[in-house]
C-alpha positions as CSV (number, residue, x, y, z in Angstrom):
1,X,0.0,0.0,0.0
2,X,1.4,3.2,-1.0
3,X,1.6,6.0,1.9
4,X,0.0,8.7,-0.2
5,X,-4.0,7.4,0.5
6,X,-5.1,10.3,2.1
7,X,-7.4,10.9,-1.2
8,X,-9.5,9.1,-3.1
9,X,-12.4,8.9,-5.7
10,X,-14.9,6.5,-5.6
11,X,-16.7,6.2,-9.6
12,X,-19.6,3.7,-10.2
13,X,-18.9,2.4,-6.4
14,X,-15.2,1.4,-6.4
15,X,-12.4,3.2,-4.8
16,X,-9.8,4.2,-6.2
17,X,-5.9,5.6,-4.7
18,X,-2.0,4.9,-5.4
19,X,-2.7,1.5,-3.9
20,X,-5.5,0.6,-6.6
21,X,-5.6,3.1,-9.2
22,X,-7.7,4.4,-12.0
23,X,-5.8,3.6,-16.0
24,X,-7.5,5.7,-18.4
25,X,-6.7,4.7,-22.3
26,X,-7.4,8.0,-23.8
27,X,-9.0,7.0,-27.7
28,X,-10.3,10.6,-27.8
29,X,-11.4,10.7,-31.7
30,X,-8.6,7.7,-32.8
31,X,-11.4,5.8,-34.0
32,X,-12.0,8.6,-37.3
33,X,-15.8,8.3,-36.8
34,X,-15.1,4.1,-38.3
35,X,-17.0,2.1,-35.0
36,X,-15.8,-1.0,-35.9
37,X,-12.5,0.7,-35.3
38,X,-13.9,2.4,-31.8
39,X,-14.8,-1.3,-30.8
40,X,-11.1,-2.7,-32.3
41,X,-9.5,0.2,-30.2
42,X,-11.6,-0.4,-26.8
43,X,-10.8,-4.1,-27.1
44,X,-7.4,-3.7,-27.4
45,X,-7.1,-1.2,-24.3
46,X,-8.9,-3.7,-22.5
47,X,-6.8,-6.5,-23.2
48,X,-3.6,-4.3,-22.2
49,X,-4.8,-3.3,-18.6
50,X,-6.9,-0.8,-19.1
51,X,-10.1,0.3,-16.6
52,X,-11.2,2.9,-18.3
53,X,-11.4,4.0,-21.7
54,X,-12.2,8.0,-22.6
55,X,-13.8,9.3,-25.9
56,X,-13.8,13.1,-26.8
57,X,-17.4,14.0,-28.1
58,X,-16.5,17.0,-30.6
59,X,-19.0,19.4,-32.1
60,X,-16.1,22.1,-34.4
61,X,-18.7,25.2,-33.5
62,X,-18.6,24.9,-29.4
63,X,-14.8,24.4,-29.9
64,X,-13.0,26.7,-32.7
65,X,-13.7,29.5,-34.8
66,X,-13.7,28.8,-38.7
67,X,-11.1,31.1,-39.0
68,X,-8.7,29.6,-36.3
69,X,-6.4,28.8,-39.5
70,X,-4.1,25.9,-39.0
71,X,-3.3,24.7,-35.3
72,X,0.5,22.8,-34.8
73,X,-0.4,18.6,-33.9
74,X,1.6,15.8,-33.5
75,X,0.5,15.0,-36.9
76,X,2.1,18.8,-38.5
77,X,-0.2,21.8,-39.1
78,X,-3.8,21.0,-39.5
79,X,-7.1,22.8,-40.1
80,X,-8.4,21.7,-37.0
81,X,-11.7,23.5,-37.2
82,X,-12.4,21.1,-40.4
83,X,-11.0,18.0,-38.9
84,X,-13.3,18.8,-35.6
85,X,-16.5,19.1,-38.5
86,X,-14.8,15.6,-39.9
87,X,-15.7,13.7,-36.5
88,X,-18.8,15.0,-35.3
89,X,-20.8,12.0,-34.4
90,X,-24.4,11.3,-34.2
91,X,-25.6,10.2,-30.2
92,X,-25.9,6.6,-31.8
93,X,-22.8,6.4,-32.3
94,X,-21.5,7.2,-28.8
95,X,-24.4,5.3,-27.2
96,X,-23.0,1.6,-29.1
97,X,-19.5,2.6,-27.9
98,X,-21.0,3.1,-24.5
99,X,-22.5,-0.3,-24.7
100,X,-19.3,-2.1,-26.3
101,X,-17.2,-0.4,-23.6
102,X,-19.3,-1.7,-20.8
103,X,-19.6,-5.4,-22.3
104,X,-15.8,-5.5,-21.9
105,X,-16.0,-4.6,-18.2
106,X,-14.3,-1.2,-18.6
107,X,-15.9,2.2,-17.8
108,X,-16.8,4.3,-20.4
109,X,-15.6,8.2,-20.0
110,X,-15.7,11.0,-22.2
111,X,-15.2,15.0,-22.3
112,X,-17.7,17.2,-23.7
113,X,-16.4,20.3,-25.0
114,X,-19.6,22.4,-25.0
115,X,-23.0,23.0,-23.5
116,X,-24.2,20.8,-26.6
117,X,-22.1,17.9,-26.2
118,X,-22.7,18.0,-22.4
119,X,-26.5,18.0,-22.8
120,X,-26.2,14.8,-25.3
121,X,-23.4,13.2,-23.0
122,X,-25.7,14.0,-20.1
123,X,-28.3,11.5,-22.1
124,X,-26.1,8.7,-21.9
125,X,-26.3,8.8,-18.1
126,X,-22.4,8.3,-17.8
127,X,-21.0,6.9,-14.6
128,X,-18.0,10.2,-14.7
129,X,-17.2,13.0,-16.8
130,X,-14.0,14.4,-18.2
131,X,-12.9,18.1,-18.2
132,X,-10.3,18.7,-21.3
133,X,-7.7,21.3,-19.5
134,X,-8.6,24.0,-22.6
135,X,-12.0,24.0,-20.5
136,X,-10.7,24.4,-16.9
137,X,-11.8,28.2,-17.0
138,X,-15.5,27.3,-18.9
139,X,-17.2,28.5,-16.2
140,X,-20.9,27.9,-17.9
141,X,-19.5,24.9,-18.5
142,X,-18.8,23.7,-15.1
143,X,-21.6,25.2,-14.1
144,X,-23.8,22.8,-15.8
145,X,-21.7,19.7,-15.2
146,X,-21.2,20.4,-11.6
147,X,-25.2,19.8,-10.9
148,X,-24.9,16.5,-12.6
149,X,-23.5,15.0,-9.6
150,X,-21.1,12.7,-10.8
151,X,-17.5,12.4,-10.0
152,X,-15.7,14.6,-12.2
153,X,-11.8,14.5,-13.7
154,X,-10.4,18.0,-14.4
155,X,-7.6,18.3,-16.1
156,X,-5.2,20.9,-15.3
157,X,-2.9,21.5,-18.3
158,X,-1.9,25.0,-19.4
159,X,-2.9,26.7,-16.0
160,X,-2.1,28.6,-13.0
161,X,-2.8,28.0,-9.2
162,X,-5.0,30.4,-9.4
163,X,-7.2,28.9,-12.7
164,X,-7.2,25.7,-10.8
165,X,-8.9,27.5,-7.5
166,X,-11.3,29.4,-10.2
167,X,-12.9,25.6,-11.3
168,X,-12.5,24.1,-7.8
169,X,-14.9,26.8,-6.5
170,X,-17.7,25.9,-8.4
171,X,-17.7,22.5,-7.5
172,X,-17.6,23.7,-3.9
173,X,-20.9,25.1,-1.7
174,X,-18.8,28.7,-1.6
175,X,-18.6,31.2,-4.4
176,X,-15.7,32.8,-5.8
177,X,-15.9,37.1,-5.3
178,X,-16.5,37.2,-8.5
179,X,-19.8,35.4,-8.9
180,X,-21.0,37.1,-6.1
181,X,-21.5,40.9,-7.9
182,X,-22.7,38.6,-11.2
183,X,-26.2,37.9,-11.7
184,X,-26.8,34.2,-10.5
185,X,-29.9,32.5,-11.4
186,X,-31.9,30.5,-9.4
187,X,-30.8,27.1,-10.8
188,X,-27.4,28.2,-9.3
189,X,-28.2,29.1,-6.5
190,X,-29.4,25.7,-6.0
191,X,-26.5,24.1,-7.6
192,X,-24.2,25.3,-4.6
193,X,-26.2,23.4,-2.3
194,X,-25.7,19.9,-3.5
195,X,-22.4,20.2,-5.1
196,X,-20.3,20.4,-1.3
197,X,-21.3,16.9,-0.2
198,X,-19.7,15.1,-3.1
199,X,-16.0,17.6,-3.6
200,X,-14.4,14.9,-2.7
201,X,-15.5,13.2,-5.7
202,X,-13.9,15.7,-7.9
203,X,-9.9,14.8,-9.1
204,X,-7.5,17.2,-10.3
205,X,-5.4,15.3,-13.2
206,X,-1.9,17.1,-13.5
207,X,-1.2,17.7,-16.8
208,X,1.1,19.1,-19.7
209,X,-0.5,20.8,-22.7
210,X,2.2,20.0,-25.0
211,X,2.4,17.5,-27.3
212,X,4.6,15.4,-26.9
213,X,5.4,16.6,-23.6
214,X,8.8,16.4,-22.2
215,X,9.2,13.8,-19.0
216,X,11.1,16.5,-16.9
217,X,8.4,19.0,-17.4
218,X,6.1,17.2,-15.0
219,X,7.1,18.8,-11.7
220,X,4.7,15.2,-10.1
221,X,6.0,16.7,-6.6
222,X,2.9,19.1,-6.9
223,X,0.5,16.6,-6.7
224,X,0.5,16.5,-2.9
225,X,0.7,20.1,-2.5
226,X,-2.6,20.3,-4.9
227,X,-4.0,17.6,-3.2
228,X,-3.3,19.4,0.0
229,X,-4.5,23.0,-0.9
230,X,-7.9,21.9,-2.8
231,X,-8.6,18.6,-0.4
232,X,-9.4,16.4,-3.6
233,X,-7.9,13.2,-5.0
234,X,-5.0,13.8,-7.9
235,X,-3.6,12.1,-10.6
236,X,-1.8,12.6,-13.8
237,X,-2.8,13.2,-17.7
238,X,0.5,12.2,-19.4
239,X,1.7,13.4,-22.7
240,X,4.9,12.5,-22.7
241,X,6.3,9.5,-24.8
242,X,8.3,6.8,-22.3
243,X,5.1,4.2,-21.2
244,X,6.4,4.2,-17.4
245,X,8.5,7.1,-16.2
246,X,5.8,9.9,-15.4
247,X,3.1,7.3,-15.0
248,X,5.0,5.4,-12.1
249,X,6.7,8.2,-10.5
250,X,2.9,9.5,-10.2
251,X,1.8,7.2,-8.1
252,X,4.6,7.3,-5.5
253,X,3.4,11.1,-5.1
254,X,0.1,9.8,-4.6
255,X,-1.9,9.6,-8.0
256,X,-5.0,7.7,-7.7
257,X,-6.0,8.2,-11.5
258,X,-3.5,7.5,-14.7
259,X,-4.9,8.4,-18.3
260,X,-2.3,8.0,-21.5
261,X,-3.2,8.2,-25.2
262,X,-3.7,4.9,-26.5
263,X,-3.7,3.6,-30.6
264,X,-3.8,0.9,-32.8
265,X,-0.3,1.9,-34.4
266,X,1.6,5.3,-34.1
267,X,1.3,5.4,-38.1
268,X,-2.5,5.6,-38.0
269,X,-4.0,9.1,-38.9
270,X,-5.5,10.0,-35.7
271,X,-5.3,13.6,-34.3
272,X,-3.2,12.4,-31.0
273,X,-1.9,8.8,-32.4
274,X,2.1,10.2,-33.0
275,X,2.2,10.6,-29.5
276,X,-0.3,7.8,-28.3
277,X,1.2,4.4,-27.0
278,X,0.5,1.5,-28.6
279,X,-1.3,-1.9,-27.2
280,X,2.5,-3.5,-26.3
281,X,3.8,-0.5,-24.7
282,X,0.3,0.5,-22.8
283,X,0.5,-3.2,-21.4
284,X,4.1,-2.3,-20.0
285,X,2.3,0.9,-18.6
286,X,-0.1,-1.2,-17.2
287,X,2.1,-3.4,-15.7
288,X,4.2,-0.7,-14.3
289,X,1.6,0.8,-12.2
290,X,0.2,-2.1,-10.5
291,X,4.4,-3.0,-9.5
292,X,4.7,0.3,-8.5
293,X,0.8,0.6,-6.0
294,X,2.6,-2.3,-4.6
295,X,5.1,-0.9,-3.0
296,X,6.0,2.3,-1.3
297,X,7.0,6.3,-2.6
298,X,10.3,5.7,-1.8
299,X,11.2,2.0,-3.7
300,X,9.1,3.7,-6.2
301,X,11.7,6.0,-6.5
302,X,14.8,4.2,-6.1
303,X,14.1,1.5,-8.3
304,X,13.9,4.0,-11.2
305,X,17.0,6.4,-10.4
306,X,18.9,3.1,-10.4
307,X,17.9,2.3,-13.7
308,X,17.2,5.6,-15.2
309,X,19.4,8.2,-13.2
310,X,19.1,9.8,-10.1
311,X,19.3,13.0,-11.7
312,X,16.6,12.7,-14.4
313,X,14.4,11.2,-12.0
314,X,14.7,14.2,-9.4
315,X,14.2,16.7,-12.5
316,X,11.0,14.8,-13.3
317,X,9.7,15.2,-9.5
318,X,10.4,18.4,-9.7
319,X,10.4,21.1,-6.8
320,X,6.4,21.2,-6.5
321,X,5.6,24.4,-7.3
322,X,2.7,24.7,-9.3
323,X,3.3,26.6,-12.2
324,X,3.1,26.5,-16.3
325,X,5.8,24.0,-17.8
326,X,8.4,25.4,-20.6
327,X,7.2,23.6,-23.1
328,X,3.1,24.8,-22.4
329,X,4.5,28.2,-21.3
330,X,3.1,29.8,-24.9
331,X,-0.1,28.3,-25.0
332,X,-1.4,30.1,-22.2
333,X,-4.8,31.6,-22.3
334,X,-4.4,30.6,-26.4
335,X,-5.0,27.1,-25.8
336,X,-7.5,28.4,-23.1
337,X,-10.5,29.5,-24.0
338,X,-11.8,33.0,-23.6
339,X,-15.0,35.0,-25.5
340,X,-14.7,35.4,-29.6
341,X,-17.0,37.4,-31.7
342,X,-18.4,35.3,-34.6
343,X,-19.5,37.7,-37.1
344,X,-18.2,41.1,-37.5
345,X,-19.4,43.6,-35.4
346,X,-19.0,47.2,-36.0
347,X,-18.4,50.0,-33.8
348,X,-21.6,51.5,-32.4
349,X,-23.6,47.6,-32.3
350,X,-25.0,46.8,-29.7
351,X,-24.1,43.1,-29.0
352,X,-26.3,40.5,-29.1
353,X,-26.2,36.7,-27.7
354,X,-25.8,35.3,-31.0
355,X,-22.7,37.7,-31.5
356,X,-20.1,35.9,-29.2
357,X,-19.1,32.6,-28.5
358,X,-16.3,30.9,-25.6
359,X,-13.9,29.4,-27.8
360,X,-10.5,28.2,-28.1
361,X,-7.8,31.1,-29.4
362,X,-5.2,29.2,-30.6
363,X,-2.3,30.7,-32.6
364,X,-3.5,33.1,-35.2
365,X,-6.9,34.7,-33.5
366,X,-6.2,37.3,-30.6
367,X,-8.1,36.1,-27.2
368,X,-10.4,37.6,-25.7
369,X,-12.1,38.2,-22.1
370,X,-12.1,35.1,-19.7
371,X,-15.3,32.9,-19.8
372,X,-16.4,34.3,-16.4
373,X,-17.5,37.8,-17.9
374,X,-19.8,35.8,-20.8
375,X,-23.1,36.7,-18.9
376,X,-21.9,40.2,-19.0
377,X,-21.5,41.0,-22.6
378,X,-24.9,40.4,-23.8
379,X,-26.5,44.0,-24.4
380,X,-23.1,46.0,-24.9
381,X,-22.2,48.6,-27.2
382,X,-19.2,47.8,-29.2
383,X,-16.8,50.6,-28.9
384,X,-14.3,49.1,-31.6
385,X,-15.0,47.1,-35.0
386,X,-14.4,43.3,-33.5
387,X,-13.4,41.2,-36.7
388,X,-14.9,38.0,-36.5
389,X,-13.4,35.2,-35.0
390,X,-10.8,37.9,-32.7
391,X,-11.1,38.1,-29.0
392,X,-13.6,40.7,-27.2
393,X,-11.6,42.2,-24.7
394,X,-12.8,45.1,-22.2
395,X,-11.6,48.0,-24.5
396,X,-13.6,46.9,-27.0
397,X,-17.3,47.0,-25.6
């Protein structure tokens, strides 16, 4: 049993800590819209050791603006906004993956990116959601997922202490200040009543938004300290390409939950597959973990700086301070989403609901004002021209 128990999530009735955790195979939208390939791929995790398999339900309008341009993958430059259009999925589609996944024994998971998807993954009556880490600062977002009532994974990629506290508080009974001076309906209002009782059924998934993402980027020595300041379970959301180094070393700093891309084969055409492991190298993952909630932090962490280094093994712990990674350093509040106009509005308008959207910025498009203010913008005056697709920001309305 590994020392680091003090928290835990419990999904569908079953606990799980560093002594048992929680292996996610992330598929996210491998499968190309093909289900005989969805059920080929959830198989295959399932035969490597995987408890959990997660899908990505993508609908391009809730995520990107058309005129994003092209967005830097694993795969080289893409138009994501038309690959996003490419997978957009029916509910049957998701409802016999649902069913597959469950036949095998493994839980089902996937991340909504969008009041839309949320509503039709709501329908599916899922046993836990997914939070992407673009969509850690979604506040209407949370908002509706939080009085669902299930345990919920947020991922924390491409964020600040601070972004982190933001989410956290609106899966807690309090309010942040902000929300206070904002209009809250009445449905809220009676969403912070029954969301307290179950915080401790909300994990915080550590995470790099870079792809791939280098081991020693992964600070895991702030996994304690985040379990410690927000009093939920952790775990990790790992990018980087070695099956066992972050992985492991997670769960001697107390990781209850482990999610890795998974693929057929690295040469398939998925979005994330470059960077996804294989089934032979996700069964050494697999295998990795369970050796290493076996044992304690501390032969966790000797076994590997005998056989990989004391020194790269100490630069992978990190000094756990929680803070953006080099490599994700750039992506901030690009990656993030924030409040885009979607037509051209010209100075003098006022602005409507159907003017503005929370998207992703990405590279090209200039961001805009953080989710939070979306309620507020409705009914404004633009003082600027706001091109369509660019940011909103507080000069401009």
């Amino acid at each position: 049993m590994n020392e680091n128990e003090r928290f835990s999530i419990n999904i569908d009735g079953k606990n799980y800590s560093p002594g048992n955790p929680l292996i996610i195979a992330e598929l996210g939208t491998s499968h190309n819209g093909d289900l005989i390939k969805a059920k080929e791929m959830i198989s295959a995790a399932a035969e490597a050791g995987a408890g959990c398999v997660k899908f990505q339900m993508v609908f391009a309008d809730e995520i990107l603006h058309p005129n994003t341009g092209e967005v830097p993958l694993p795969g080289g430059m893409i138009r994501l906004y038309d690959q996003f259009k490419s997978l957009e999925m029916p509910l049957e589609f998701y409802e016999e993956i649902k069913k597959y996944t469950e036949n095998k024994g493994v839980l089902f998971l996937c991340t909504p990116f969008g009041l839309k998807s949320a509503s039709i993954l709501r329908s599916l009556q899922p046993k836990m959601v997914k939070i992407a880490s673009p969509e850690l600062n979604f506040t209407s977002l949370l908002e509706d997922i939080a009085a669902w009532e299930v345990p919920v994974l947020l991922s924390t990629g491409v964020s600040r202490l601070a972004d982190i506290e933001n989410a956290i508080n609106i899966f807690r009974e309090e309010i942040t200040p902000r929300r206070k001076d904002a209009k809250v309906t009445k449905e809220i209002k009676q969403l912070k009543g029954s969301c307290g009782s179950w915080l401790n059924n909300v994990c915080l998934l550590h995470c790099v938004t870079s792809y791939p993402a280098p081991e020693i980027d992964y600070n895991l020595r702030v996994l304690p300290n985040l379990a410690a300041i927000f009093g939920v379970s952790v775990g990790v959301s790992d990018h980087s390409l070695d099956p066992e180094l972050v992985p492991s070393l997670a769960i001697s700093m107390g990781a209850c939950v482990i999610e890795k891309h998974f693929c057929l084969s690295r040469n398939d055409p998925g979005l994330d597959d470059p960077i996804a492991l294989e089934p032979g190298d996700f069964l050494k993952l697999t295998k990795a973990i369970r050796q290493a909630a076996r044992i304690n932090s501390d032969e966790i962490i000797a076994h590997y700086s005998n056989e990989r280094g004391k020194d790269l093994i100490q630069r992978i712990l990190g000094n756990g301070v929680k803070k953006l990674a080099p490599s994700e350093e750039t992506n901030y509040r690009l990656t993030n989403r924030s409040i885009h106009a979607l037509r051209d509005i010209q100075k003098g308008e006022k602005i409507t609901k159907q003017d503005y959207a929370v998207l992703r910025t990405e590279k090209i498009l200039r961001p805009g004002l953080e989710p939070v203010w979306e309620k507020e913008i409705e009914g404004r005056t633009a003082k600027n021209f706001i091109p369509s697709g660019e940011g909103i920001r507080f000069e401009d309305i």
